[in-house]
N, C-alpha and C positions, 0 to 999 in steps of 0.2 A: 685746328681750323685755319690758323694763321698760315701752313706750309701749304696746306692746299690750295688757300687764296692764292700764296705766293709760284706756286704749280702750275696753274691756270691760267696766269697772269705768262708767267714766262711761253706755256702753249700758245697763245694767241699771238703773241711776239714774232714766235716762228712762223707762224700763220701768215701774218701779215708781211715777214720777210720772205717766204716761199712766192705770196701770191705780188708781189711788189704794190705793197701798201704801205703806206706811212704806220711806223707804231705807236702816235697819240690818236688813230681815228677811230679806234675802238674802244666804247667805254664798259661796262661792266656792270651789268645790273645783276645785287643780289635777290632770287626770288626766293623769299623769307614766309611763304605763306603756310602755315601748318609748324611752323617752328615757333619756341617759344623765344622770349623777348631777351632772355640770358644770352641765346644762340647769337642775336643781334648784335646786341651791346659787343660782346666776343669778338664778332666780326669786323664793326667797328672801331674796337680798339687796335685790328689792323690794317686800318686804314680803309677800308668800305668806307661809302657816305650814301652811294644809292641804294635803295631796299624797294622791293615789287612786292604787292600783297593783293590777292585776287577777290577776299571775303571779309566785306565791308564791317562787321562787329566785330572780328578776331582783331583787323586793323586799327578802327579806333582804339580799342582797349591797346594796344604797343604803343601806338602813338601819343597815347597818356602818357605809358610806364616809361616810356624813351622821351618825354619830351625835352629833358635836358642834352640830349645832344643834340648837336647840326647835324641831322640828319636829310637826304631829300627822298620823297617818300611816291612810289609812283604807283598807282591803282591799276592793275593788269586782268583787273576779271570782267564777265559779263554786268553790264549794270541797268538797271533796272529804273524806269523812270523815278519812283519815290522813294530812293536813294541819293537820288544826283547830289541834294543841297550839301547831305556831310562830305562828299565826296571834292563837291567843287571849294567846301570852308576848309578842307581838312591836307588835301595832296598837292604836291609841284607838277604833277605829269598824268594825266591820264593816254594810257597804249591802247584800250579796246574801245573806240569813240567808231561807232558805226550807224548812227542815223541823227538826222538832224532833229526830230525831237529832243532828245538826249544832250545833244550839241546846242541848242539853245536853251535847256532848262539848266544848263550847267555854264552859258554865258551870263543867265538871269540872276544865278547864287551866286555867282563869284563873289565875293567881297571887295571892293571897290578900292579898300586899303592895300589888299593883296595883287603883286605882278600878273600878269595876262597866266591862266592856266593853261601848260603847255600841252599837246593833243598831239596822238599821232592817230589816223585813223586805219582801224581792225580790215584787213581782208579778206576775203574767203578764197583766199587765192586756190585753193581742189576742190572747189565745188561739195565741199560735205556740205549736206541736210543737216547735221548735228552738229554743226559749229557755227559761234559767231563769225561773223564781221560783213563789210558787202559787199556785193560783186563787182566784181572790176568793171562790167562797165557801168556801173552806176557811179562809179568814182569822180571822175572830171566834176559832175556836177554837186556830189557832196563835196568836196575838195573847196569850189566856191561859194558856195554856201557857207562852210565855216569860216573860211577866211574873210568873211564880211561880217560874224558874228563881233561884238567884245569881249572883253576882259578872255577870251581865248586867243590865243597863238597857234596855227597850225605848222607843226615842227617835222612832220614825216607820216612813213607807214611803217604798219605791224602786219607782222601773219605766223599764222601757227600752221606750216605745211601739214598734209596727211603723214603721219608716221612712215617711215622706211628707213630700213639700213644699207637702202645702196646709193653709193656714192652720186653717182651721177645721178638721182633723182631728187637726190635733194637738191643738188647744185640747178638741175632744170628750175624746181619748184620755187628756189630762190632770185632764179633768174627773170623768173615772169614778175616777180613781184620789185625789182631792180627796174623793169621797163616801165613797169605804169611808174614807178618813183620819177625816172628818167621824163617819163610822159606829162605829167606835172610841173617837173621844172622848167622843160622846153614849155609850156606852156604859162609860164612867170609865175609860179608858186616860189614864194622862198622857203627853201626844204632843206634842212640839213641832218635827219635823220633816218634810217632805217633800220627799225628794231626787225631784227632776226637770228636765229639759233638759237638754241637752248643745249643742254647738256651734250644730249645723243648728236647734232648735226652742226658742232659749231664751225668745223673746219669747212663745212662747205658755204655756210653763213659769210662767214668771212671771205671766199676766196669768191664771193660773189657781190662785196660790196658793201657788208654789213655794217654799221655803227656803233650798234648798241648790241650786246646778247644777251639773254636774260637766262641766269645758272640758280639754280637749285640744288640738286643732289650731287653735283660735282663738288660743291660749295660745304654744303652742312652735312650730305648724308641722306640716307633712305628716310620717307616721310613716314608718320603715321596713315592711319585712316582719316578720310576729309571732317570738316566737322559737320554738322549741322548747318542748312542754308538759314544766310539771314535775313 
C-alpha cells in the first residue's frame, strides 16, 4: 500500500510538471469508504493524514477505532438533513455541501469549541438527474449564503463529472467547473480549493487546475459491495 501511495504521489508530480504547476498544490485525499479501518491505519502509517468516507455509520465506527491518530477526516457522500449534527460534531471538511438547508443545520451543530467546518460545495456540473450537487447557476447565490453562515468556512468546489474515458472531456467537464471556481473568486470569495479527479481522470483533474483528488482503488484496491444505507 505504501508503494502505491508512493506511485501516485510521484504520477501527480509529473502531472503537475507536464501541466506547469507547482508540486505542493495538490493534496491527496484518501477515499477510504468500504475499507476497513486496518486498510487505514496502513495508510497512515505512510504518511496519509487525509481520509474521505461517503457513509455516515461505517464512518463513525473508524473514527472510534482510529481515534488515536491525527488523522483529518473529510465526509464525501450525499447527506441527509438528520445526519448533519454527527457530521458537523465529528469531520474537518465536508466536499458534498449542496443546499442551504443543510449548510445551516450543519453551521447550528457545529460545536462552538471546534474551528469553522470547512465546506466545499457539490456541483452538478453534467446535469445528471442521479447525482447530487447544484446547479451552476444556482451557485453565486448559495456561495453567499454560506459564507455568511458560522462556524463554517467556505474553502472551494467539488464535482463528480459524468463518467468517460476521453481525454478531452474530462478536461472540458473540468474546465467548467474551474470557471465558476474562477467566477466566485473574481467575485470576492476567498477560495483556495478545488476538489476534483478521482482514480480514472486524474491527469485531466490536474492539468485543469485541481487541488485536491480524491483516490480510492488506485490507493487500496478493488472495493467490496457497498454496505447498507444508514
Amino acid at each position: 500500500m505504501c508503494q502505491r501511495r508512493q506511485e501516485l504521489l510521484e504520477r501527480i508530480s509529473e502531472w503537475c510538471d507536464q501541466y506547469g504547476r507547482g508540486r505542493d498544490c495538490v493534496r491527496l485525499l484518501a477515499v477510504s469508504k468500504q475499507f476497513p479501518a486496518d486498510d487505514i491505519q496502513t495508510l497512515a502509517g505512510c504518511g496519509q493524514s487525509a481520509f474521505g468516507e461517503s457513509y455516515l455509520k461505517e464512518a463513525l465506527d473508524k473514527l472510534d477505532m482510529l481515534s488515536g491518530l491525527n488523522l483529518e477526516w473529510h465526509f464525501i457522500g450525499p447527506m441527509q438533513s438528520n445526519k448533519t449534527r454527527r457530521i458537523a460534531e465529528r469531520f474537518a471538511w465536508v466536499q458534498s455541501l449542496d443546499r442551504l438547508k443543510v449548510a445551516q443545520r450543519l453551521a447550528e451543530q457545529r460545536p462552538a469549541e471546534l474551528p469553522p467546518l470547512n465546506v466545499c460545495l457539490q456541483v452538478n456540473i453534467s446535469g445528471e438527474a442521479s447525482k447530487s450537487g447544484t446547479d451552476p447557476a444556482d451557485l453565486p447565490g448559495l456561495a453567499a449564503a454560506v459564507t455568511g453562515l458560522p462556524q463554517l468556512r467556505l474553502r472551494g468546489l467539488m464535482a463528480i463529472p459524468a463518467p468517460t474515458i476521453q481525454f478531452g472531456e474530462q478536461r472540458r467537464a473540468f474546465a467548467r467547473l474551474r470557471d465558476l471556481y474562477d467566477s466566485l473568486v473574481t467575485a470576492g470569495h476567498d477560495l483556495d480549493t478545488l476538489s476534483m479527479g478521482m482514480s480514472n481522470d486524474l491527469e485531466a483533474a490536474i492539468a485543469e487546475g485541481g487541488t485536491l483528488v480524491r483516490v480510492g482503488t488506485a490507493l487500496f484496491g478493488q472495493r467490496a459491495a457497498a454496505p447498507a444505507a444508514d
